[in-house]
N, C-alpha and C positions, 0 to 999 in steps of 0.2 A: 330311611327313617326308622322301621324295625328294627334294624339292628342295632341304632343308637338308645334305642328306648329298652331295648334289651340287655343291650350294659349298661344300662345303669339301674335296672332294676332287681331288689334285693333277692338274693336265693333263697328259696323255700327249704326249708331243714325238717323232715319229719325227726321225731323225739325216739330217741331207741325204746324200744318196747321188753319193758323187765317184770312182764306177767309170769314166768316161770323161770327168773333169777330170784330164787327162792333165800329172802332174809334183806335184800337190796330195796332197802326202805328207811326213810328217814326212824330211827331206833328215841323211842321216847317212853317214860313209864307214865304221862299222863297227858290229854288235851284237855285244852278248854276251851270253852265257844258260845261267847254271847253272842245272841241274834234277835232278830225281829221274827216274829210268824204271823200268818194268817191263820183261823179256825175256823174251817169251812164249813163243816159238820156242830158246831157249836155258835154260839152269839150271832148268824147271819155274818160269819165273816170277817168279824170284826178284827183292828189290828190288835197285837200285844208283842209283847217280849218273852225270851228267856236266857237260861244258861245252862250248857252240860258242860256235865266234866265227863270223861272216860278214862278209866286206867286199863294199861296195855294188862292184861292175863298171857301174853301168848304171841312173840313176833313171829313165832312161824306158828302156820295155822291151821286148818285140818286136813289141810290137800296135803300131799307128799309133791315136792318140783310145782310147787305154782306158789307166787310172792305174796300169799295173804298173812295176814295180822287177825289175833282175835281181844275184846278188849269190855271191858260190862262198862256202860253207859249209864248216868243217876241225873236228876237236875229238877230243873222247875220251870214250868210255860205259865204266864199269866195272860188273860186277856182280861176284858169290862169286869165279865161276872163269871169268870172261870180259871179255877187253877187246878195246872196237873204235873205230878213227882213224877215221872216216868221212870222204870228202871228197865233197861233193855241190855241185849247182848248185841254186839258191835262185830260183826264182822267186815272187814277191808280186804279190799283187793287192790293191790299197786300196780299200775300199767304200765307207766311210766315215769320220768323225776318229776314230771308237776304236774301227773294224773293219779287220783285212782276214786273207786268207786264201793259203795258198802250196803248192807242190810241189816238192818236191826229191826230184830222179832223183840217183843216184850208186852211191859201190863206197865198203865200209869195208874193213880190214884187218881181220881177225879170229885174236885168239890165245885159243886156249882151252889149259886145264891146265899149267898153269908155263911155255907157250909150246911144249908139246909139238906142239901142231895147229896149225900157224899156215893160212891164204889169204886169199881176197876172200872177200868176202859183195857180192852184190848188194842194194842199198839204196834205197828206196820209199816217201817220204813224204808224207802233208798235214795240212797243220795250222792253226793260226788264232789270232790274236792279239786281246786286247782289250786298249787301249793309256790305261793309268788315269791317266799324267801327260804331260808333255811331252816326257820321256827313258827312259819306263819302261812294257812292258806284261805282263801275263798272257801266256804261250803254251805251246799245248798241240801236240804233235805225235804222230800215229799211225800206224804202217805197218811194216816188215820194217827190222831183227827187234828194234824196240824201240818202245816209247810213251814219253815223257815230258811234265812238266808242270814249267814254270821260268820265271825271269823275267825280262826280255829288256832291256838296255839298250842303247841307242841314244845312241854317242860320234859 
């Protein structure tokens, strides 16, 4: 019975690993990526929306032999009673063809209450893409002062 159940059961394929196939990444000069977020640290949580875009700066990136991308990130997060332009720096690391992973340091604008409170916010990302076509992935991002989950096209 084992061994019947063992042919017919599908093989497992781990994904070649192209962390230091340095430029073996899908080549685009912009994304963009509506999504949903939560603001955990603002409105008690509340849901909202938004959208980035990011233009590639840089397919190869600041490692020498490792497959990262650098790329400046701009957009807009809305929730109830808060909105924030975030501009950050988009660093990517490609792991795989339908992995990789990134960090974005940056400052948003932040206006709360009919723009009564306006400043920066200092802003702290990572997050991680799973990439389901040739122009299109999953991506999740988590850190201050928003999480989102959108899905990311690659022009």
């Amino acid at each position: 019975m084992a061994a019947s159940i063992a042919a017919w059961a599908p093989n497992a394929h781990a994904e070649e690993n192209i962390a230091r196939d340095e430029g073996n990444h899908p080549m685009h000069a912009l994304e963009l990526e509506p999504h949903a977020l939560l603001a955990p640290f603002y409105d008690h949580g509340l849901p909202g929306f938004g959208i980035r875009a990011t233009a590639t700066l840089s397919s190869y990136g600041f490692i020498d032999g490792v497959n990262d991308s650098v790329g400046l990130g701009f957009g807009a997060d809305w929730t109830r009673d808060t909105t924030w332009v975030p501009v950050v720096m988009q660093w990517n690391f490609w792991l795989s063809e339908h992995w990789s992973v990134f960090g974005e340091p940056g400052v948003a604008l932040r206006m709360r209450d009919d723009f009564e409170d306006r400043g920066p916010d200092f802003t702290i990302y990572g997050g991680g893409r799973y990439r389901f076509g040739r122009a299109a992935a999953l991506t999740m991002r988590i850190g201050h002062p928003a999480a989102s989950l959108g899905v990311s096209f690659f022009l």
